[in-house]
BALO-961614 format. One record per residue (C-alpha): residue number from 1; residue in one letter; x, y, z. Coordinates in steps of 0.001 Angstrom, whole numbers, plus 500000, padded with zeros to 6 digits. Layout:
BEGIN
   lumse   lodo        x        y        z
     NUM      A        X        Y        Z
...
***
This chain:
BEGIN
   lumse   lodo        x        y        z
       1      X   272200   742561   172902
       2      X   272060   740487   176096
       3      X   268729   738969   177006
       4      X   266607   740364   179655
       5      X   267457   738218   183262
       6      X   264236   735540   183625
       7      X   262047   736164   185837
       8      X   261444   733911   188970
       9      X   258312   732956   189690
      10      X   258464   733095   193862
      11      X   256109   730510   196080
      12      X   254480   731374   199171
      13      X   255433   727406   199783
      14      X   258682   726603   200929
      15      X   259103   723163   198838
      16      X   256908   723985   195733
      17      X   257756   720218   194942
      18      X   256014   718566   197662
      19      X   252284   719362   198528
      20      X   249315   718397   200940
      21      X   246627   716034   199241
      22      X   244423   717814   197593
      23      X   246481   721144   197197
      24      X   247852   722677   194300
      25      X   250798   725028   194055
      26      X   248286   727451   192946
      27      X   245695   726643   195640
      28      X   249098   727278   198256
      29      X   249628   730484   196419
      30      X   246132   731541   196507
      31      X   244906   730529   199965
      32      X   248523   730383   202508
      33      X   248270   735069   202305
      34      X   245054   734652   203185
      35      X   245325   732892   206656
      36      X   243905   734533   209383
      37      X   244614   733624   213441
      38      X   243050   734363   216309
      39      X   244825   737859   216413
      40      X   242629   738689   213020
      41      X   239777   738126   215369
      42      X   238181   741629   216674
      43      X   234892   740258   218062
      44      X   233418   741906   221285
      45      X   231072   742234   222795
      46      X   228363   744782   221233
      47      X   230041   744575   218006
      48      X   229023   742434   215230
      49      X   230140   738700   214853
      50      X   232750   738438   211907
      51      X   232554   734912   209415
      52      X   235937   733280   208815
      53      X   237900   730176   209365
      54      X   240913   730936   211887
      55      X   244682   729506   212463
      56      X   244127   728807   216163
      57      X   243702   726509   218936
      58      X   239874   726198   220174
      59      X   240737   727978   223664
      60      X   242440   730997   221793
      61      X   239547   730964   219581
      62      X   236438   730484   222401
      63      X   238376   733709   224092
      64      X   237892   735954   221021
      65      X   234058   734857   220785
      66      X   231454   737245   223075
      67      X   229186   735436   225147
      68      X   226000   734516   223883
      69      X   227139   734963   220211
      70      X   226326   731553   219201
      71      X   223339   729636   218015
      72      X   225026   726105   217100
      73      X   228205   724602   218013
      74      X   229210   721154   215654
      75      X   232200   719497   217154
      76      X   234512   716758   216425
      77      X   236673   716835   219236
      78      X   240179   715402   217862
      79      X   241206   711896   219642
      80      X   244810   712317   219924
      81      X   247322   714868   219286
      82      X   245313   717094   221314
      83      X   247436   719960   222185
      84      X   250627   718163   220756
      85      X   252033   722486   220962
      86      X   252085   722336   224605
      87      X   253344   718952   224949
      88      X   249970   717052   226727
      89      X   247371   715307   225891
      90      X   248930   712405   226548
      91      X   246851   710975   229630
      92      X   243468   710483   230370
      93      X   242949   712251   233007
      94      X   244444   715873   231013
      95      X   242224   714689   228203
      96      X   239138   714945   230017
      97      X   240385   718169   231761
      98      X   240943   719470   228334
      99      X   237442   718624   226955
     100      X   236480   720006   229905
     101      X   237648   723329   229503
     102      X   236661   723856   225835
     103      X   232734   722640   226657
     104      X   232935   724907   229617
     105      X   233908   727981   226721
     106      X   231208   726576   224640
     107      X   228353   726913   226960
     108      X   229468   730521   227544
     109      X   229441   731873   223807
     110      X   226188   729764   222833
     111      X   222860   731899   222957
     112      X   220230   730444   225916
     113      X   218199   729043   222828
     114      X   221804   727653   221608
     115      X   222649   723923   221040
     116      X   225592   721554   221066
     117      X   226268   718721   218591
     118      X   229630   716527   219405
     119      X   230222   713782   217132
     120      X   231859   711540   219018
     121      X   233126   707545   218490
     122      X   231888   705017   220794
     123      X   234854   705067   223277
     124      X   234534   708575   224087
     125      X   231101   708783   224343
     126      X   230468   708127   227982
     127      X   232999   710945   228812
     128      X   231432   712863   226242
     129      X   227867   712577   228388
     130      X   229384   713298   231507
     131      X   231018   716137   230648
     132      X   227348   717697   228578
     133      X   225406   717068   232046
     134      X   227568   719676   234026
     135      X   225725   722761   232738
     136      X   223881   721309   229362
     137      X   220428   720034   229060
     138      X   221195   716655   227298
     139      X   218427   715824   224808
     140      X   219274   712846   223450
     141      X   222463   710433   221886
     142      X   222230   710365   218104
     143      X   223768   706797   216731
     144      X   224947   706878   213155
     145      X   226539   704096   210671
     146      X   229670   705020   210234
     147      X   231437   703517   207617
     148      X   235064   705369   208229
     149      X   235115   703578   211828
     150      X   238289   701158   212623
     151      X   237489   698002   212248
     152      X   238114   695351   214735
     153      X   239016   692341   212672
     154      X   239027   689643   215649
     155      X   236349   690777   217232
     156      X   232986   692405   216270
     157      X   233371   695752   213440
     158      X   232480   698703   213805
     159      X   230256   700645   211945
     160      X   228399   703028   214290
     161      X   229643   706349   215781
     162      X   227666   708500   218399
     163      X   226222   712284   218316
     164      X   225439   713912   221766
     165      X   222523   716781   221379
     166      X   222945   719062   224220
     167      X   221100   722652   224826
     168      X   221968   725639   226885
     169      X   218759   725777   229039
     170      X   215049   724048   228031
     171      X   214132   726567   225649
     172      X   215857   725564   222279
     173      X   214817   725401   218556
     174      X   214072   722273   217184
     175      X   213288   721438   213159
     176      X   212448   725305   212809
     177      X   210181   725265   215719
     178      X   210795   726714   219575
     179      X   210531   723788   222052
     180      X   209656   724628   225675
     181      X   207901   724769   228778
     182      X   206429   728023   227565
     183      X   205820   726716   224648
     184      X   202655   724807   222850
     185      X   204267   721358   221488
     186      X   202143   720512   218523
     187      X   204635   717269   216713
     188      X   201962   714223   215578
     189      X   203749   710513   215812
     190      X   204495   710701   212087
     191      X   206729   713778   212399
     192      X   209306   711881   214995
     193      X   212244   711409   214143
     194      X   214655   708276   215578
     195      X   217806   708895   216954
     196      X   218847   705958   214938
     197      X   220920   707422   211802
     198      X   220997   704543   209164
     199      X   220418   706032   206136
     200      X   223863   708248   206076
     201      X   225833   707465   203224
     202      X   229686   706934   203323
     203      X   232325   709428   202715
     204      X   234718   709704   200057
     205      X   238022   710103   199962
     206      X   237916   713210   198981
     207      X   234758   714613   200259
     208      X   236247   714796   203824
     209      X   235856   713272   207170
     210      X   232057   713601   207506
     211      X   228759   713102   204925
     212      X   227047   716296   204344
     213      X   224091   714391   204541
     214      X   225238   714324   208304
     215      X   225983   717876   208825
     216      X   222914   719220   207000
     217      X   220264   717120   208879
     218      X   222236   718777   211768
     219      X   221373   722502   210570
     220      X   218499   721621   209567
     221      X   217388   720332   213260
     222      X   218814   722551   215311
     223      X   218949   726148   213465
     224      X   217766   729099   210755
     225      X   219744   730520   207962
     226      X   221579   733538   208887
     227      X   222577   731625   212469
     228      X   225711   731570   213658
     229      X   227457   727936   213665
     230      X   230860   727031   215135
     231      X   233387   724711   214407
     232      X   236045   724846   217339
     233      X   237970   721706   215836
     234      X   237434   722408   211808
     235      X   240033   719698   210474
     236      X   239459   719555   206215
     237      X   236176   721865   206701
     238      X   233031   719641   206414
     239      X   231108   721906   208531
     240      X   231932   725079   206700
     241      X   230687   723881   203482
     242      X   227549   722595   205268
     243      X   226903   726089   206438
     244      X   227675   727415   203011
     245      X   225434   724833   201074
     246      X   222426   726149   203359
     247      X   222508   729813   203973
     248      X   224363   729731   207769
     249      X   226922   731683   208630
     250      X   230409   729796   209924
     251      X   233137   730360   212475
     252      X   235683   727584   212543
     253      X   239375   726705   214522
     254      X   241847   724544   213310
     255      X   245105   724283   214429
     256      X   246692   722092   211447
     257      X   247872   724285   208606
     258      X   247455   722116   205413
     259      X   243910   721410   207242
     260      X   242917   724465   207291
     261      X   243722   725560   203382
     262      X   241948   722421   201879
     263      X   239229   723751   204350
     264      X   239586   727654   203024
     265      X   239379   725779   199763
     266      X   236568   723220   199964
     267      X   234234   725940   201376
     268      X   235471   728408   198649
     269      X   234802   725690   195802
     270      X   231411   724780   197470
***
């Protein structure tokens, strides 16, 4: 009696053999079906806001997103290999044009009580401020020690990274508290916080691109549980399992595959 034929076990991956840091074939078999883009999208306006980490490029996403949806927007903006797909980013001048657009997107979909983080490094930052006081209310320039910076071994290193704290209008929330000119400021000395950041610890390896420690303080500054926080530029997720870790509710955009399932899977695992 022959033997039954063996059965194949099929991959979802096309070269089982070979797999992204921090994947497993099982993670690729678990996480690659459940990929949603833009298209899985179906927010409008009226309707509620849906939670999920999307396939797509921030300007496909920002479209999908109703105005005034928003209550937080975290962003790393990427430094190069912008919008690789299209074949630019690769001048200054469509750089700035391009951050230009997607900040223009984000003051649309961000409530008027809504805020804007962007972590940016020191060579960007300027831009970064010019770009904010076109239609944001710029609050303040967080500086953090960054321990992931390039270092500059001729010259001096670098350890410190900037955060630019922008809000849609002056009426914004502010460590669980409404700040105003309708408002009745009551904050003693003691309570006042610097803009200094030196106590954030470095990341691991494998903990991501940014300290939770980092994100969190974020949240916990500038929103509630239950708000809605977007990522437009997700990369490996550190956001996402922010928002998990303290009760928010997360949108991100990433347009980097093997990015986005250690993301799916890091904010699964969290």
């Amino acid at each position: 009696m022959s033997k039954p034929p063996e059965k194949i076990k099929t991959y979802h991956y096309n070269n089982p053999m070979e797999t992204f840091p921090g994947l497993t074939i099982d993670d690729l078999n678990r996480y690659l079906p459940a990929i949603q883009t833009e298209k899985d999208m179906s927010m409008v306006e009226g309707k509620d806001l849906h939670e999920g980490v999307f396939l797509a490029k921030c300007m496909d996403g920002f479209i999908k997103l109703p105005s005034e949806s928003i209550d937080l927007i975290i962003s790393t903006p990427p430094k190069d290999n912008w919008d690789k797909s299209e074949g630019t980013g690769n001048t200054l001048q469509e750089y700035y044009q391009w951050n230009q657009k997607w900040i223009q997107e984000s003051y649309r979909v961000l409530k008027k009580t809504g805020a804007i983080y962007i972590l940016s490094p020191w060579e960007y930052s300027g831009m970064y401020q010019g770009l904010l006081s076109n239609s944001f209310q710029i609050q303040t320039r967080i500086t953090w020690r960054d321990k992931k910076t390039t270092n500059q071994k001729t010259t001096w290193s670098d350890e410190t990274s900037d955060i630019w704290f922008a809000t849609k209008t002056d009426e914004f929330l502010f460590k669980q508290a409404p700040i105003g000119v309708n408002t009745i400021e009551n904050h003693s000395a003691g309570e006042i916080e610097s803009n200094l950041w030196i106590d954030i610890p470095p990341v691991l390896d494998d903990e991501g691109h940014y300290p939770q420690k980092l994100i969190s303080r974020i949240l916990d500054a500038s929103s509630f549980k239950l708000n809605w926080i977007l990522d437009p530029f997700m990369q490996l997720g550190d956001v996402g399992v922010a928002c998990k870790n303290n009760g928010r509710r997360f949108i991100g955009f990433e347009t980097n595959k093997d990015y986005l399932l250690l993301a799916m899977k890091r904010i699964d695992n969290s």
